[in-house]
N, C-alpha and C positions, 0 to 999 in steps of 0.2 A: 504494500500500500504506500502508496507517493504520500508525503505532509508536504500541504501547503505553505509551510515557512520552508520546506528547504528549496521551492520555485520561486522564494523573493528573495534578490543578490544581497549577501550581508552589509553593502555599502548603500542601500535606497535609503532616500530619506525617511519612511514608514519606520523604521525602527528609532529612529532618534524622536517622532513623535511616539511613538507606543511608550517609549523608556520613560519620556516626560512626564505624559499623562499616568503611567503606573506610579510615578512618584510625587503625584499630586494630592492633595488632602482633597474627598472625596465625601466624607463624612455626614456635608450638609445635606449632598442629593441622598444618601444611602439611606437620611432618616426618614425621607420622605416618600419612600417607600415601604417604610413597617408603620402598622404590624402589616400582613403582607392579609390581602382579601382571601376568602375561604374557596372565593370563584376566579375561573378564568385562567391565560397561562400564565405560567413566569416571567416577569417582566426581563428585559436585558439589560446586561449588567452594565453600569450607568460609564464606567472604563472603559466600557468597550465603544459606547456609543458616543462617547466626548471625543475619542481616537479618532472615530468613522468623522464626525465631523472637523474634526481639524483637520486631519489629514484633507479630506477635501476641498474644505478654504485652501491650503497648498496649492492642488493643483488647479485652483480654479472652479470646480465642484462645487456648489454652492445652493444651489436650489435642491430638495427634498429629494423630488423624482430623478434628480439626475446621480445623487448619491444611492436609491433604490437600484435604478440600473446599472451602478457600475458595482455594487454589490453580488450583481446577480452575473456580469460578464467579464470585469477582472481579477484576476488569479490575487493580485495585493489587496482589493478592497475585499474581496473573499477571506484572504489570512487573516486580516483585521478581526472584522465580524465570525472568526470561527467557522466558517459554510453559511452559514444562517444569513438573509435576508431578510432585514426589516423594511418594512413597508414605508411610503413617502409619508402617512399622516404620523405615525410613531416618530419618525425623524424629527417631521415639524413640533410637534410636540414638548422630545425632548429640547429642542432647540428654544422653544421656551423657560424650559424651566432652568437652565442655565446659566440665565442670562445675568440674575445674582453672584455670580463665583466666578465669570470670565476674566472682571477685574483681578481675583486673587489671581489667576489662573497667567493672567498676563506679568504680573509682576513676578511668579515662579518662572519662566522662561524666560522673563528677564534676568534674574537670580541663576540661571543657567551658565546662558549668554555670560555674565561679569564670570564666574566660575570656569568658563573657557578662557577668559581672558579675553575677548571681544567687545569690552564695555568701553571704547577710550572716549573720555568725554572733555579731552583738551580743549576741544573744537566742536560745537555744536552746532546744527544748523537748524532754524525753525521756516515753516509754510505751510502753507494751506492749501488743497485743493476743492473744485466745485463736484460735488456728487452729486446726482440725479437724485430723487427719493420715488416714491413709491404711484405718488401722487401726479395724475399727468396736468399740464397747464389749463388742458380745459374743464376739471372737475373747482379750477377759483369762483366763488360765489362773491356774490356782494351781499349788505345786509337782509334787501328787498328780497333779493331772489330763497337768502338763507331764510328768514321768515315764510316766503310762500311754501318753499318743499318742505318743512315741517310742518306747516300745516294739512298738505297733500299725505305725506305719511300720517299722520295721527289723525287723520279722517278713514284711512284706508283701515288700521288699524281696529278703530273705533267701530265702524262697520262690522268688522269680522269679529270684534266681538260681540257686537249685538247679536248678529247671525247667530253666533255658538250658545248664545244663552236662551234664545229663541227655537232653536232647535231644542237643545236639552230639555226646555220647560214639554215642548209637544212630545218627546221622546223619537224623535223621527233619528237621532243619532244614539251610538251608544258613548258617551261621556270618557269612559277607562278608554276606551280603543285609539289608537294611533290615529291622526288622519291622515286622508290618502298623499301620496308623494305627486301629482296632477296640479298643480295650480289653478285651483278653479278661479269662478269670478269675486270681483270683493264682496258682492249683496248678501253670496252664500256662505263666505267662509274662507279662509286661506290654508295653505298647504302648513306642515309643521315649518320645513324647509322655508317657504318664503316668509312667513312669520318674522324667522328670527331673522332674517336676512333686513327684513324692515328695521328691527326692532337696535337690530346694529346698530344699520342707517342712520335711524333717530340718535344714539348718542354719538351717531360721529360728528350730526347737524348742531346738534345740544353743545358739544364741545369745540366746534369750528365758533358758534355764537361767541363763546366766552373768547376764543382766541380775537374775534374782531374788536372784541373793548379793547383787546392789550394792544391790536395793533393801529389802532384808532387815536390809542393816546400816545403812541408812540412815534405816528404821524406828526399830530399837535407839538410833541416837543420837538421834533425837527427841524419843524416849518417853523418854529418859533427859535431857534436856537438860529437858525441860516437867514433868517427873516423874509420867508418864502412867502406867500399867499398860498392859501389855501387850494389845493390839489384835486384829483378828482375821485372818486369814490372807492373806497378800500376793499380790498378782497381778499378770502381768508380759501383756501385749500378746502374741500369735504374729507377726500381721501386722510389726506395727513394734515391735518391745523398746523399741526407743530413745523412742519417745514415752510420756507419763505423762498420767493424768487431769487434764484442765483443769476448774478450776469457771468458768460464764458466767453471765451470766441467766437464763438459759432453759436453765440445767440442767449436767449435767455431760457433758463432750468428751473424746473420746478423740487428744491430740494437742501443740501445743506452743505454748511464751510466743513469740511474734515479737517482739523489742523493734526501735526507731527513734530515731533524735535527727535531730532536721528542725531546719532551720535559718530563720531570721525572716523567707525567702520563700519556703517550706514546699518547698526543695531538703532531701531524705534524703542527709545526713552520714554516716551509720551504720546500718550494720543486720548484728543478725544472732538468733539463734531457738536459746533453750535449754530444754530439757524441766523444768526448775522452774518450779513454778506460781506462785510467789509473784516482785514485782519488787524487792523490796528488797535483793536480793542483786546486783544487775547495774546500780545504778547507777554504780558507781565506771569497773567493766569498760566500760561504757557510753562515760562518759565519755572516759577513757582509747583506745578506739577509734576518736572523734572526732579529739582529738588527735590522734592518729595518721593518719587518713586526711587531716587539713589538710594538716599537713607534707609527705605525698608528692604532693599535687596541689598546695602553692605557694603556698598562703594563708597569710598571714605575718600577718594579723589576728587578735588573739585572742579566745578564746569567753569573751564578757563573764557573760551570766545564765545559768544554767541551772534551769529550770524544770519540774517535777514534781509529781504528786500525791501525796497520803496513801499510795501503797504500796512509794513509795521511801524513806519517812520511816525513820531510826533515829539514835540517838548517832553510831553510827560513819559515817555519812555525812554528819552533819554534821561532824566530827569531819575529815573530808578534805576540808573548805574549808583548814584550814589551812593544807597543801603544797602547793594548788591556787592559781592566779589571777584562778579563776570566782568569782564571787557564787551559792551555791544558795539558790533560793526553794521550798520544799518545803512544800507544808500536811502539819501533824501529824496531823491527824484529817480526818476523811469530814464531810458536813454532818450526818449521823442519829448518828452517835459525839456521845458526850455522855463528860466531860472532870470527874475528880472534883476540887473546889479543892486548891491544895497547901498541904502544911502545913511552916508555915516551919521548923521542929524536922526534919523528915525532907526538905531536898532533897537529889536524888543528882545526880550528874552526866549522869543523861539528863534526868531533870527538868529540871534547868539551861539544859541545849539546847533542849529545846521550849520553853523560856520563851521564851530568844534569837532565836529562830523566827518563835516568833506574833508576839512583840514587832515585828519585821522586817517581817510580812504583816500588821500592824495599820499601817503609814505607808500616807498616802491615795498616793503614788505607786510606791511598792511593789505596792498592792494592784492600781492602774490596768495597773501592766506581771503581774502574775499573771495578771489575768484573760484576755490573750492565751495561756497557752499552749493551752486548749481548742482554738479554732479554728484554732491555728496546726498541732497535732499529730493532733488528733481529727480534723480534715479532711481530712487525709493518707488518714488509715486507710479513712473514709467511701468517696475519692475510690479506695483503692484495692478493698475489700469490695463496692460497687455499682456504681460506672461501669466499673472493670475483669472485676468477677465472680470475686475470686479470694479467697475466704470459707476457704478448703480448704487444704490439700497433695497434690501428686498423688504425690510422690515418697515415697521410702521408707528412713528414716534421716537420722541427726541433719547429717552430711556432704551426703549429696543435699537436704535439705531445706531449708539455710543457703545454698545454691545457689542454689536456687529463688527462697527468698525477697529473693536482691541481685540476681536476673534481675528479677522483681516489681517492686522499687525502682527499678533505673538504667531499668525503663521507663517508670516515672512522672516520673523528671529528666529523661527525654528528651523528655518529653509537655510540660511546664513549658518546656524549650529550645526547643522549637517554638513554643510558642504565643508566647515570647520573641522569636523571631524575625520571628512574623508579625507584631508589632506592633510591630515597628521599619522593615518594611519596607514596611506599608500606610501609608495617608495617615491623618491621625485622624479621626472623624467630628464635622460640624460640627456646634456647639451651640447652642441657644437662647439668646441674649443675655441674662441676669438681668437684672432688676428694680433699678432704684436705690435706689427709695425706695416706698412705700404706693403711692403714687398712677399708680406704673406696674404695681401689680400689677393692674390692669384690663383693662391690655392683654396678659396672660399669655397667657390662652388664645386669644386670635385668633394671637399670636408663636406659639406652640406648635402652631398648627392649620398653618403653614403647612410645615412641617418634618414632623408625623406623617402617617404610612401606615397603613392597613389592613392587619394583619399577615394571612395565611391562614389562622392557626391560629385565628384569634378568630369559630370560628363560633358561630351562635345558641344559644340555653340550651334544651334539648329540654323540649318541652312535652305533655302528657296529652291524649289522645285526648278528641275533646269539649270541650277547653279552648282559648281562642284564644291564637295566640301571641304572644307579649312581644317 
């Protein structure tokens, strides 16, 4: 009889999450499964199924069904789950109930991560990216429109149950019985299924309301802070209240800021996702997160630079270098922002600061250690948006979504702790002897000829019909 672990290469990433996850305090989900029901099967063991999902944020795997089917068609998501195949709603499921423990969960692989030695946090980089959420652009209401559909459901509702009580009084139904799964019409009665499907509805209506006072007075102080006039009428999300319009490139998104602080061997320090579009609010909080997640995983090193773009720039953040230990290097302006000279008769105190600034990103080694934070931080993001495929949010609310996105995260550190692993534990590959001086570069390409391979991928350059090939 073949076992399923000895068909997964002892070098895949699958085992550096299984390792993790075995040595993670599990405690809280375990309790909430006893005492255990007298009915029904055995539930799966909560290890196994925190693995099935991480391991699938890894590779991109993300939605319920798509972890169902590759349960059921690869030989690694098979070795995971033991043979066994859980079903998409049990996934979704448990992917709820852990939504409490991801935070510890995150900071244990991070405690990993420093434990390799992959934690250097000389050099920090912070950013933000835009996420979609769940919610599309044309489920935003205004207040008119959120009043009328709550009123259209709770008429429909209201109906259906007059129906149900009007029946039961004539006995024409029987009351204990399930109703039928058919959608009938409202006069009669509704299905159990669209019932509650309403009944969602309604407090997703109920909860987008409350969301338009916060964002109504949050207009008000805007328009009164910039000294705007009054704008035009405010719209709250049904699907997700909690997410707000992102502007991107390519237009505007209905969803939220994910910010990160990655550290100088592009380990995610921090992370977490707030419905403000703009990031110059959340540097400090940013920071101060960091901080905080060192401390409880043990890194006693402190974060030397921190490094940002133009949209973290303002006085008051610079302004919190002073109670801070960090050095921040912040560009004041975008490369297309054009900058009017100052005049020495009117500087103010932000003025001041951006001097102090540029002045700081004008040193040729200031400038050298800036220009790392792109690749340091941008790459992250890259590495998470296309090799992982996770461009989106599937979850629904600012709580579930903050989840989401440190699941996202601690599987990218865990992808980094693997490949960590595998190259300490491979041999290294050997290299062509350099050249000393000129006159050994003659013999380069014969030294190099005897070391290169014909890779497989390197087939011929396709050529036109009629034309001879190259």
């Amino acid at each position: 009889m073949v076992s399923l672990r000895e068909q997964v290469d002892p070098g895949y990433a699958v085992w550096t999450v299984i390792e993790v996850v075995e040595s993670f305090d599990l405690s809280e989900i375990y309790a909430r499964y006893e005492p255990l029901s007298s009915g029904g099967r055995k539930a799966y063991d909560p290890k196994m199924m925190l693995s099935l999902l991480v391991f699938g944020y890894c590779e991109g795997k993300r939605t319920s069904r798509e972890l169902e089917a590759a349960c059921r068609r690869d030989v690694v998501y098979s070795m995971i789950t033991g043979g066994m195949t859980p079903d998409h709603a049990t996934i979704a499921k448990f992917r709820q109930v852990t939504d409490d423990v991801i935070e510890d969960l995150f900071l244990h692989v991070l405690e990993a991560c420093s434990e390799a030695g992959l934690v250097k946090v000389g050099r920090v980089a912070v950013d933000g990216t835009r996420m979609a959420g769940a919610g599309s652009l044309d489920a935003n209401r205004s207040v008119s429109s959120l009043n009328d559909l709550e009123t259209e459901i709770r008429s429909i509702l209201d109906a259906a149950e007059a129906a149900d009580v009007l029946d039961a009084a004539t006995g024409s139904i029987d009351s204990h019985k399930p109703e039928p799964d058919p959608d009938p019409d409202p006069e009669s009665g509704l299905s159990v299924r669209r019932r509650v499907a309403l009944e969602d509805k309604l407090g997703r209506v109920v909860q987008a309301q409350g969301a338009m006072l916060d964002a109504v007075e949050r207009r008000l102080v805007s328009d009164k802070h910039h000294g705007k006039p009054s704008r035009g009428e405010v719209k709250v999300n049904v699907t997700d209240p909690e997410s707000r319009l992102q502007k991107t490139r390519r237009g505007w998104i209905q969803g939220y800021n994910a910010q990160v602080v990655v550290s100088q061997d592009q380990i995610v320090v921090a992370a977490h996702v707030t419905p403000k579009s703009t990031d110059v609010e959340m540097l400090i909080p940013m920071i101060d997160l960091t901080t905080e997640n060192l401390t409880l995983v043990g890194v006693t090193d402190p974060v030397g630079h921190v490094l940002a773009d133009a949209g973290y720039w303002s006085a008051d953040n610079f302004r919190f270098e002073e109670t801070s230990t960090s050095t921040l290097l912040i560009a004041t302006k975008n490369r297309h922002t054009k900058t009017k000279p100052v005049d020495p008769e009117r500087v103010t105190d932000k003025t001041r600061a951006r001097l102090v600034m540029e002045q700081r990103l004008a040193d040729p080694d200031t400038k050298k250690l800036y220009r790392c934070r792109a690749p340091q931080v941008e790459g992250s993001f890259a590495h998470t948006k296309t090799r992982r495929r996770t461009a989106s949010f599937l979850r629904v609310g600012l709580e579930a979504v903050n989840a989401e996105w440190k699941l996202t995260n601690l599987a990218g550190n865990l992808m980094k702790l693997a490949l960590h692993h595998t190259r300490q534990t491979s041999p290294p590959l050997h290299q062509p002897p350099e050249p000393e001086n000129h006159s050994e570069r003659g013999c380069l390409r014969r030294v190099i000829s005897q070391y290169w391979r014909p890779s497989p991928f390197n087939h011929p350059k396709p050529h036109h019909i009629g034309q001879p090939a190259s």
